[in-house]
N, C-alpha and C positions, 0 to 999 in steps of 0.2 A: 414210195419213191426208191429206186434203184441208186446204185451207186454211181453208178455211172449217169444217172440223170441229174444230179446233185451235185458232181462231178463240172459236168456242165453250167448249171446254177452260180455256183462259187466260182467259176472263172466269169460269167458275166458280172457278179456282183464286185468281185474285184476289180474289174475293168472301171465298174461305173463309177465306184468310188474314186477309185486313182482318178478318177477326171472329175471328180467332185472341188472345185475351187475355195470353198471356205474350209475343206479335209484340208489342203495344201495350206491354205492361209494360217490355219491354227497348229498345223505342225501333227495334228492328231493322225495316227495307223491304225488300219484295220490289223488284228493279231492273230484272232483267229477267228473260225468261220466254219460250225455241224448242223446241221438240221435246227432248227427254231432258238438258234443259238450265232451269237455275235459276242467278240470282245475287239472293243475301241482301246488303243493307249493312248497318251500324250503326256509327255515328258514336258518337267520344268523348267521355264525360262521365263524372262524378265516380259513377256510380252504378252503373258497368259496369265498373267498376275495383279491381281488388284493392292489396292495402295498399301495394306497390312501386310503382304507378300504372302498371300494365300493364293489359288489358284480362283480367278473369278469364276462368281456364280452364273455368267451366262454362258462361260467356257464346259461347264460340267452340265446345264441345260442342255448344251448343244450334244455334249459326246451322249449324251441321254435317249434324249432324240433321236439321232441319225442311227444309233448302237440297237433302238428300238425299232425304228423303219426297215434294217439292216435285217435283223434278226426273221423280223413280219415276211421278207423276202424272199427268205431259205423256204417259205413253204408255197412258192407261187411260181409255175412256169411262167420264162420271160415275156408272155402276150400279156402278161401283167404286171401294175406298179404300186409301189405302196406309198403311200400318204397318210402323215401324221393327222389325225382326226382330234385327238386330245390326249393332254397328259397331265398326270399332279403328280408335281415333283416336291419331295422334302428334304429339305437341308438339314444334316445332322450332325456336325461338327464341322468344324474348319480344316479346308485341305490344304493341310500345311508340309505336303510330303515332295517327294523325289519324282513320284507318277501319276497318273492318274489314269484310273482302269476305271472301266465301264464293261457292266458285264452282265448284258441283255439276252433274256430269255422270254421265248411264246410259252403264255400257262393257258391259250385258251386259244387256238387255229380257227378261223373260220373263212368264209365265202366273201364275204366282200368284211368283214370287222376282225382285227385280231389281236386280242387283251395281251399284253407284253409288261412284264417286269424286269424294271432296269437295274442295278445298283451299282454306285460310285464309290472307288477304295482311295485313296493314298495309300502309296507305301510309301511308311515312313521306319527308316532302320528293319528296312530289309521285312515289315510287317505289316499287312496289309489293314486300313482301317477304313471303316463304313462311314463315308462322308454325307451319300445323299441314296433314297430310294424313291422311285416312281412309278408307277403303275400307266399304261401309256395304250390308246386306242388304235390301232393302224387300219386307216381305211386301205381298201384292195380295190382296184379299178381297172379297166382294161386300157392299154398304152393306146395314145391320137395312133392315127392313120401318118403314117411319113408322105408331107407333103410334095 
């Protein structure tokens, strides 16, 4: 892949997410964006937060998720899409920080399956800590026909 075809790539995927409605609904940005590589943020607020005042756990499922589809992306010209096929996610301390990063990497590219490992930080005092990791399947498909 060229740079300039990649180039390309990351400006569609930025497109698509800016017009992703629950990206907007949770407040969650894409940060950054290289070859089989994604990082999601989202910043704390009272609305992404469950009743302990941690950041809830299907708020960091999700940045998981889309951070992992996201990533599956970078390695697929736009006549393709990726879809979440599966993923086991483990919770591993309470996010109880200022941010929350998701910072999704492809360990394994393939043809239509691609193995993605996610992991979720808090920074908490300016220090980033490992709240959750997942290991996530992306299926690859070719996009409908525009009707």
């Amino acid at each position: 892949m060229t740079v300039s075809d990649f180039s390309a790539i990351a400006a569609d995927i930025h497109k698509a997410v800016a017009a992703q409605g629950f990206m907007q609904l949770v407040g969650a940005k894409l940060d950054s964006l290289a070859p089989g590589e994604a990082v999601l943020i989202l910043d704390r607020r009272p609305e992404v937060l469950q009743h302990n005042g941690f950041f809830h756990g299907g708020v960091i499922a999700f940045l998981i998720d889309n951070g992992s589809t996201i990533a599956a992306g970078t390695m697929f010209d736009r006549t393709r899409m990726t879809l979440t096929a599966e993923y086991k996610l483990n919770f591993l301390a309470p996010a109880s920080g200022s941010r929350l990063i998701c910072r999704a990497k492809v360990l394994k590219p393939g043809r239509t399956l691609t193995v993605v490992e996610a992991k979720a930080y808090c920074l908490i005092e300016g220090e980033e800590k490992l709240v959750a990791a997942a290991l996530a399947t992306i299926a690859s498909a070719e996009r409908p026909k525009a009707a």
